[in-house]
N, C-alpha and C positions, 0 to 999 in steps of 0.2 A: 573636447573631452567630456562637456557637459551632455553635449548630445549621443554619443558613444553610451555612458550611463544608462540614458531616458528609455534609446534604443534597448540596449542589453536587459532591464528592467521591465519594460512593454511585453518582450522578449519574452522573458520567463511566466509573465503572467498569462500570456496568451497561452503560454504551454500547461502550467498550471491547470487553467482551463478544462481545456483541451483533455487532460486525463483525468480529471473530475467530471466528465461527462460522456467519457468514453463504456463506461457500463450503465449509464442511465436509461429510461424509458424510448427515447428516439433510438437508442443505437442498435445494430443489428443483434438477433441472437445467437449464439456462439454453440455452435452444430458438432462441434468435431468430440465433443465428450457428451459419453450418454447419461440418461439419467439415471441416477442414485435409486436401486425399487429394494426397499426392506422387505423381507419374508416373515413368516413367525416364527422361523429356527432362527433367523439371526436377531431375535430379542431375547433381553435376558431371561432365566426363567426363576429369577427367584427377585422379589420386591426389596428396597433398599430399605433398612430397620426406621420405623417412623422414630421420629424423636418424645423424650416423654412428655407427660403431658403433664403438667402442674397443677396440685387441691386446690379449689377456692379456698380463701384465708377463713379461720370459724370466725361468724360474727352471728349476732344478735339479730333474729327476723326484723320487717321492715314493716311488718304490720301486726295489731293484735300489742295486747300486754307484753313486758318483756317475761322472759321466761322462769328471771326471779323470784316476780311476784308470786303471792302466794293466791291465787283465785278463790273464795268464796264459791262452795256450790251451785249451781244453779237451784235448787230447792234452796237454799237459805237465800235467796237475793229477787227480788219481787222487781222486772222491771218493764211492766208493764207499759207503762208513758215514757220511756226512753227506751225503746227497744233495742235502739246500739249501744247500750251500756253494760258493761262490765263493774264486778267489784272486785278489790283482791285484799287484806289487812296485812298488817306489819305487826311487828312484834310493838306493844303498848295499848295507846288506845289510837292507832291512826286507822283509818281505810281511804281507801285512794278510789275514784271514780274512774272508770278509763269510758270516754266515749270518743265516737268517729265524727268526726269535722269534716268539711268541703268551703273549700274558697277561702272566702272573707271571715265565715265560721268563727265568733270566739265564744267561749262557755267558760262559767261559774258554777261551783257546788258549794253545799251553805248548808249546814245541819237544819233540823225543822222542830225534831220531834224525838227522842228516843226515850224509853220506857225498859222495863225487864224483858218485853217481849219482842220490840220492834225498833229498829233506826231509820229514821226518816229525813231523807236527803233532799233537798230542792235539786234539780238541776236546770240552769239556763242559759240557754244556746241562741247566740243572736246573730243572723242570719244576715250581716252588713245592711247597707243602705239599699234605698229603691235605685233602680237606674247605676248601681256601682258597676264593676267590671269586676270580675272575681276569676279567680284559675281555676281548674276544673281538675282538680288533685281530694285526693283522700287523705288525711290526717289524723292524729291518733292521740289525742289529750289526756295527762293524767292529772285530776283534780284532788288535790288529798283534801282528807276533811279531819279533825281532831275531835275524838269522843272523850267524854266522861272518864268512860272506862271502856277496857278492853271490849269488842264483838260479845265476843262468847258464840253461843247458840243461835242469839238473836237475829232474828232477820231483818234484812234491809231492803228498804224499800224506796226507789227510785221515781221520784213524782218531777214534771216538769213546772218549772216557777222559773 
């Protein structure tokens, strides 16, 4: 009986087989139907409705001041020794420095000097270690600074320290 089984078993595998590789790469090709030749009447003639397309979500740009801010003109803001600097004030006496970083990049701003006519910011950017390993990305720091008093008129002036 055990062997009856084994046999019957062997059996079915071998057939198994057998029709799992009866349409494979060795087997002959199968002539008696022709082949299937599309025309261009028998395509459809009208395109199926694309699906819609979804807004990117609103967000806030990825580079530059946010759009809040309120920018200082460039005729009121002197930035001669930090040429990637930006200024923008806030309602009080703040203004905030915005400059561009790379890597390792960290900066400080630090009041110097202001007057009726003029505010005068240090700003200083240091540049990591010798020999550090740094990423090779752009970045976009905002440095606030507290005055006296409000801007006003007054120009600011960007000096690196």
């Amino acid at each position: 009986m055990k062997n009856a089984a084994k046999t019957l078993g062997a059996g079915l595998v071998l057939a198994a087989t057998a029709a799992c590789g009866a349409g494979g790469p060795g087997a002959p090709a199968n002539t008696s139907t022709p082949p299937v030749v599309t025309t261009p009447s028998d395509l459809p003639t009208s395109l199926p409705a694309s699906p819609p397309v979804a807004k990117p979500p609103m967000s806030r740009p990825t580079v530059g001041p946010p759009p809040s801010d309120k920018m200082l003109p460039p005729s009121q803001v002197d930035v001669a020794k930090v040429p990637s600097g930006q200024v923008s004030a806030e309602e009080g006496a703040l203004v905030k420095v915005h400059v561009e970083l790379s890597g390792c990049d960290e900066a400080a701003a630090n009041l110097a000097e202001q007057n009726a006519q003029r505010v005068v910011i240090k700003v200083k950017i240091d540049h990591g270690k010798p020999g550090q390993m740094c990423p090779q990305v752009i970045r976009y720091a905002v440095l606030p600074v507290p005055l006296a008093e409000p801007i006003g008129p007054r120009t600011v002036v960007l000096e690196a320290g």
